[in-house]
N, C-alpha and C positions, 0 to 999 in steps of 0.2 A: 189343751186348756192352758192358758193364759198364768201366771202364780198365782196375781191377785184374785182372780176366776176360782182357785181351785183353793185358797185362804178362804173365800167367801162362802164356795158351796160346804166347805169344811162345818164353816160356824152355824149354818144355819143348818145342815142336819143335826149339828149336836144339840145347837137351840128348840129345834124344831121338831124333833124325833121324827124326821122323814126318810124315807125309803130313796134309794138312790138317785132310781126315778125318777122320783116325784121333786127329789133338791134340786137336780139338773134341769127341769122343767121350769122349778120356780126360779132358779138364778138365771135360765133363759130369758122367760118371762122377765126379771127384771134388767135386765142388759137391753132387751127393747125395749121398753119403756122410757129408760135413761136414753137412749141413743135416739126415741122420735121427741123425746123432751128439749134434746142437745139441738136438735137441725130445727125445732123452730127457734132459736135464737139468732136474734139480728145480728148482722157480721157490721162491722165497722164501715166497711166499703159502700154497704146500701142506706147505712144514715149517712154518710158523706154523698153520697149522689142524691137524696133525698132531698138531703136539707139543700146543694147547687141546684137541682128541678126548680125547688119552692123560691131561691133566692131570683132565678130569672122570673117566674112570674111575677112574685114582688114587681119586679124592674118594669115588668111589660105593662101593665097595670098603674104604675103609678106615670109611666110617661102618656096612656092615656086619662088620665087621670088630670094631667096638665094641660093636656092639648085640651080635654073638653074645657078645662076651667080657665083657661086662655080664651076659647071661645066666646064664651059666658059673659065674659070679661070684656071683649072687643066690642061685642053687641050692646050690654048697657052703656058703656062709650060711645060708642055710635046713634044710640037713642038720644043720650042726654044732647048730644052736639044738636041738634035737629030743634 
């Protein structure tokens, strides 16, 4: 058992009038809890890839974005000249 483990099941049997058991169950029970709380936190690396995914679509997107409105563009030119 860990120090801090064994600081924690300390206080909370005396807090808690638990059986030894029963303290080692519940500071189990709370060390997973804390530990699937900890893994779903975003790591740094997956918002930096995130946010570079969303910046290339940006980009993808606004160059069609040009070409249609170039389009658009050429055609009502080409009307008016007529």
């Amino acid at each position: 058992m860990k120090p801090h483990t064994r600081k924690l099941y300390q206080i909370v049997r005396a807090k808690l009038h638990l059986g030894e058991q029963d303290g080692m169950r519940f500071i189990h029970g709370l060390q997973e809890e804390i530990q699937d709380s900890t893994n779903e936190f975003v790591s740094k690396d997956f918002v930096h890839q995130t946010v570079a995914e969303a910046k290339s679509e940006l980009i993808k997107w606004m160059f069609i974005f040009w070409v249609g409105q170039g389009a658009v563009t050429y055609m009502i030119v080409s009307l008016m000249k007529n």
